[in-house]
C-alpha positions as CSV (number, residue, x, y, z in Angstrom):
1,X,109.4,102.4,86.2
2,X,111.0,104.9,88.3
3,X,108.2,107.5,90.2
4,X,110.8,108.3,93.2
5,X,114.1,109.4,93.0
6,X,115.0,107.7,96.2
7,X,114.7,104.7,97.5
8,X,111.4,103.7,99.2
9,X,111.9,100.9,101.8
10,X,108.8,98.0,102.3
11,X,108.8,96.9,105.6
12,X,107.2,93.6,105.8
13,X,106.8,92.8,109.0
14,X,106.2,89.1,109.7
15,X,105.9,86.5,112.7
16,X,105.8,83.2,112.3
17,X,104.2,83.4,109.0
18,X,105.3,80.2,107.5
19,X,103.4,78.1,110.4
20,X,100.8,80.5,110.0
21,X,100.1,81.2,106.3
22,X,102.1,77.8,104.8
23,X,102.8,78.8,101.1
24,X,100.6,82.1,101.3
25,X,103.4,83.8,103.2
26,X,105.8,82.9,100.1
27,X,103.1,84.3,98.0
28,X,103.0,87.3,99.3
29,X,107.1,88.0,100.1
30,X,107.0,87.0,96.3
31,X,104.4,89.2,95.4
32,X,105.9,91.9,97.1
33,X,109.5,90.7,94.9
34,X,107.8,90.9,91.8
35,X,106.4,94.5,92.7
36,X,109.9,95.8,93.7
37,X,111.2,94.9,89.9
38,X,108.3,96.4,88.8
39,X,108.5,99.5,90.3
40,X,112.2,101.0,90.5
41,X,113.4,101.6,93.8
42,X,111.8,99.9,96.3
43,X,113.5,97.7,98.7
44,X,112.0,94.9,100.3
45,X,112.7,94.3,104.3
46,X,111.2,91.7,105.9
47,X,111.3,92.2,109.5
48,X,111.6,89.2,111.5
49,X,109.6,89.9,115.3
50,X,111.6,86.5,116.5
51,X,109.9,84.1,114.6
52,X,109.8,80.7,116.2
53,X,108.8,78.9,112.9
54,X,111.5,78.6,109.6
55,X,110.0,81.9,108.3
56,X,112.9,83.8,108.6
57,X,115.4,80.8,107.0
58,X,113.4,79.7,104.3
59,X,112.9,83.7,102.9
60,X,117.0,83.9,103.2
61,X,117.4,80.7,101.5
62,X,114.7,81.6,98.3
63,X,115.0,85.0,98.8
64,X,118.6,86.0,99.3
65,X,119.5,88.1,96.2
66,X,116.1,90.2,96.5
67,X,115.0,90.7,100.4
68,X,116.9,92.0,103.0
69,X,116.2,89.8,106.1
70,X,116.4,92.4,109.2
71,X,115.7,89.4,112.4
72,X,114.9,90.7,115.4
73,X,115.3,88.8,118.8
74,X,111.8,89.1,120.5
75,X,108.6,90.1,118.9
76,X,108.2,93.9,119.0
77,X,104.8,93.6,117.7
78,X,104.0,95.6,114.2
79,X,105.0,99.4,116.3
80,X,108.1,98.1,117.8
81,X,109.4,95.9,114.3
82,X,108.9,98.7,111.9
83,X,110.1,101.6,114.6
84,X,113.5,99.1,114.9
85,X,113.8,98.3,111.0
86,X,113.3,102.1,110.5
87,X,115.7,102.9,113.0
88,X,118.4,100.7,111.5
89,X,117.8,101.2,108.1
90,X,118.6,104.9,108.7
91,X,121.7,103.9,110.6
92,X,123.0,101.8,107.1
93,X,121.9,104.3,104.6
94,X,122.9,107.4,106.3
95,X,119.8,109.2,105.8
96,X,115.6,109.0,106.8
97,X,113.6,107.7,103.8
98,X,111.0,110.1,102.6
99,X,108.4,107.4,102.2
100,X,108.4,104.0,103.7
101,X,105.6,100.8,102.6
102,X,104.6,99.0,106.2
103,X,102.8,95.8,105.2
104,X,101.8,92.9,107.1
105,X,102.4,89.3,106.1
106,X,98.8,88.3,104.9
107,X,99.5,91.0,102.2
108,X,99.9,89.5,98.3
109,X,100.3,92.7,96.2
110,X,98.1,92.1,92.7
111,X,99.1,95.2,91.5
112,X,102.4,96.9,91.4
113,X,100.8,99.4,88.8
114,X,99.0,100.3,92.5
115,X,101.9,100.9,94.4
116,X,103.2,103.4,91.6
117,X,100.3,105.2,91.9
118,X,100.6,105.9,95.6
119,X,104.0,106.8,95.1
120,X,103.4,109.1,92.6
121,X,100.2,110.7,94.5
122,X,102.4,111.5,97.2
123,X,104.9,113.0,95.4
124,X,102.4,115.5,93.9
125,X,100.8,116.3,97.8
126,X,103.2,116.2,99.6
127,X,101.0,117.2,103.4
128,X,99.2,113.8,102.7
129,X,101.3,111.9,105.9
130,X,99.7,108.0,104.9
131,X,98.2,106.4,101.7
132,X,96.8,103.9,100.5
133,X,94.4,101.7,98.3
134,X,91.7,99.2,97.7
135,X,92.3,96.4,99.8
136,X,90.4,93.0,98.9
137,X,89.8,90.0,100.9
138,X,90.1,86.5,99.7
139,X,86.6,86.5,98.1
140,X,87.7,89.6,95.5
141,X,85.2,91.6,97.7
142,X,86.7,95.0,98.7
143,X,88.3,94.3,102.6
144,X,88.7,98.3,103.4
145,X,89.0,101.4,101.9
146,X,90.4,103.1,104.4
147,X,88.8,103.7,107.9
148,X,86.3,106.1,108.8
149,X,85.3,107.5,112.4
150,X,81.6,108.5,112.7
151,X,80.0,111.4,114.6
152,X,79.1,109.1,116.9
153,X,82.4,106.8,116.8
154,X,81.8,104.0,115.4
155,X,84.4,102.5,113.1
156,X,83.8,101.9,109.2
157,X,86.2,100.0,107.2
158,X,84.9,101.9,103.7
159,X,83.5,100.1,101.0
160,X,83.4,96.8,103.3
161,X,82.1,93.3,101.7
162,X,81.1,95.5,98.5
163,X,81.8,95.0,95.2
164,X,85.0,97.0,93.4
165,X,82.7,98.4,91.0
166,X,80.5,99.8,94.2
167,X,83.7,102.0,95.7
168,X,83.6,105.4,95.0
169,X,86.5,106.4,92.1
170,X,87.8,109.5,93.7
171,X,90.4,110.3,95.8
172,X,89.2,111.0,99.4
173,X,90.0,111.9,102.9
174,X,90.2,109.2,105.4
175,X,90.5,109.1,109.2
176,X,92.8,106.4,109.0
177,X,94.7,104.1,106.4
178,X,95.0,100.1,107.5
179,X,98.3,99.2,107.2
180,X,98.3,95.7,106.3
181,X,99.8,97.9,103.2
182,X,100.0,101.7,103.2
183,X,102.5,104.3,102.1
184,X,103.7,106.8,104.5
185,X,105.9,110.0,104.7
186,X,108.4,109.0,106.9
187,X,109.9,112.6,107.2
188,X,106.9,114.5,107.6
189,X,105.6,111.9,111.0
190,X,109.0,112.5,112.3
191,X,108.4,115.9,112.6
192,X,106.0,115.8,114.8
193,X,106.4,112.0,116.9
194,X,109.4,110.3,118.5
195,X,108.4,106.7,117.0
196,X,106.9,106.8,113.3
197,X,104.6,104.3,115.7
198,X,102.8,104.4,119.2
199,X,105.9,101.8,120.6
200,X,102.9,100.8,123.4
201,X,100.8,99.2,120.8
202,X,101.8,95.6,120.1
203,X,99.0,94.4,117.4
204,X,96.4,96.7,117.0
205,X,95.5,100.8,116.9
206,X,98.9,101.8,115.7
207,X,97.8,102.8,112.6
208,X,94.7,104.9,113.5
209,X,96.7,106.4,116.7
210,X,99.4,107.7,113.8
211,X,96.8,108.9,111.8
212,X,94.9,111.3,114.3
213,X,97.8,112.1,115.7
214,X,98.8,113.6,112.4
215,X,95.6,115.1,111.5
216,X,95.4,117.0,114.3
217,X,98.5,119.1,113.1
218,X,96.8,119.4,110.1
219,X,98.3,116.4,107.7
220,X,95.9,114.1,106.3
221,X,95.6,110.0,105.6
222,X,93.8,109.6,102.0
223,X,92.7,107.0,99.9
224,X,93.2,106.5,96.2
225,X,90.7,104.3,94.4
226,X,93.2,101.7,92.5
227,X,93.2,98.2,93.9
228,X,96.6,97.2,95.3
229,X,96.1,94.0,96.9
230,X,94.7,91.4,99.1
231,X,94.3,91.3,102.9
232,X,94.4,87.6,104.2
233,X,92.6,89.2,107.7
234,X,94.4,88.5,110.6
235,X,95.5,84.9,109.8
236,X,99.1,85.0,112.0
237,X,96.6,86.7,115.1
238,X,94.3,83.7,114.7
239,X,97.2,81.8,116.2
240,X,98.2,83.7,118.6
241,X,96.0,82.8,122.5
242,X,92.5,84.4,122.4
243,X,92.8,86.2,125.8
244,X,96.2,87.8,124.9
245,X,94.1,89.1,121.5
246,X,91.3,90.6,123.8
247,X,93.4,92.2,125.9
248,X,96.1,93.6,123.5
249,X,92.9,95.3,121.3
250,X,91.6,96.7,124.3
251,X,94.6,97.9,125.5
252,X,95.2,99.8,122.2
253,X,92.1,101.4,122.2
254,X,92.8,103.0,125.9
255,X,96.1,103.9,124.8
256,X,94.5,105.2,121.4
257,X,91.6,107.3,123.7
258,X,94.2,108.8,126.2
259,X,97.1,110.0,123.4
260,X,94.4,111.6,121.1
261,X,93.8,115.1,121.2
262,X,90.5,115.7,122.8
263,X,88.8,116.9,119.5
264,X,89.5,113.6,118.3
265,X,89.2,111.2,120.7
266,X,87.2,107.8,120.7
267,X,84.8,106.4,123.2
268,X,86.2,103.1,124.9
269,X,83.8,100.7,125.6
């Protein structure tokens, strides 16, 4: 089913997701398959950030005919792999894509219908700069539904550990999408940033830094209440050394505090 006349690349951005994930990984780069036959024009990408597993091998070998496999020599982190895959994928085709899928590799799509729907919303508000749905976790419970920034800063992943039925069915304003899988107008960030991504950020904050940064020229993130898909939290992180974790989220969150515009800014603890 066609909703875009041009192609919409999903950049899936994966380390060492096989060792990480086992047969969840292929789940979810089969998932994401499924959803590009589904919905005309999308183009699956996974992006490779120097995988020391077989990831990489194993989605050419099963996958050859229906993901392009863009490896990467070091791990770039989810900034620096989906700045370099957007960077090359405008080199091939000649031209910037108007919207661009980022997902991480603990994604499995449930509902292409979803991903049409984002599309199509998009289309039809076109100031709307990232998108996206209701995320579940891997008890059917909703994971996020979107992020929201309180007067007093704290952080609220919406609709958090609740039941589907409990999220509210409107489209709404957000102060951030997550973007284990979110839709975003390529064109309209490169307007305004360098990097579609904060290339300082290596695992977390690049999403809410793009977000408010974009907001504060006046283009919003929203939410649409379909269910897209569920979010296997963090399970290639959980591999990666604990103090390197710590210090990478707190890093981004300095990083997030001293590029904000001071309207917006969060408090670092």
């Amino acid at each position: 089913m066609t909703v875009c006349s041009e192609t919409v690349p999903m950049f899936i951005v994966n380390y060492n997701g096989l060792e990480s994930l086992g047969s969840t990984f292929l789940k979810v780069v089969d998932k994401a398959v499924e959803a590009s036959t589904y919905v005309d024009n999308i183009k699956v990408i996974l992006v490779d950030n120097g995988s020391k597993d077989e990831s990489a091998d194993v989605v050419q070998e099963r996958f050859w005919d229906t993901v392009t496999l863009l490896r990467l020599k070091f791990n770039l982190g989810h900034s620096g792999g989906v700045n370099v895959a957007l960077k090359r994928y405008t080199l091939i085709t000649g031209s910037t894509p108007r919207y661009a899928l980022v997902m991480d590799n603990d994604y499995a799509i449930l509902n292409p219908d979803g991903l049409r729907d984002l599309i199509r919303y998009m289309e039809s508000n076109r100031r709307t700069v990232a998108l996206q749905g209701i995320n579940l976790n891997r008890y059917g419970k909703v994971s996020d539904a979107g992020l929201l920034l309180t007067t007093f800063y704290t952080v609220i992943f919406r609709c958090g550990g609740l039941p589907v039925g409990e999220c509210p069915e409107k489209v709404s304003y957000v102060s951030s999408v997550i973007s284990c899988l979110a839709l975003y107008n390529v064109r309209l960030v490169l307007l305004k940033r360098e990097f579609m991504f904060n290339r300082h950020n290596i695992i977390y904050h690049d999403d809410v830094d793009l977000s408010l940064d974009m907001w504060s020229h006046g283009y919003p993130s929203a939410f649409i209440p379909v269910v897209v898909g569920v979010h296997y939290w963090s399970s290639t992180r959980k591999r990666m050394i604990r103090p390197f974790i710590e210090y990478e989220s707190k890093r981004g969150a300095v990083l997030l505090y001293k590029d904000s515009p001071n309207s917006l800014r969060l408090k670092v603890y």
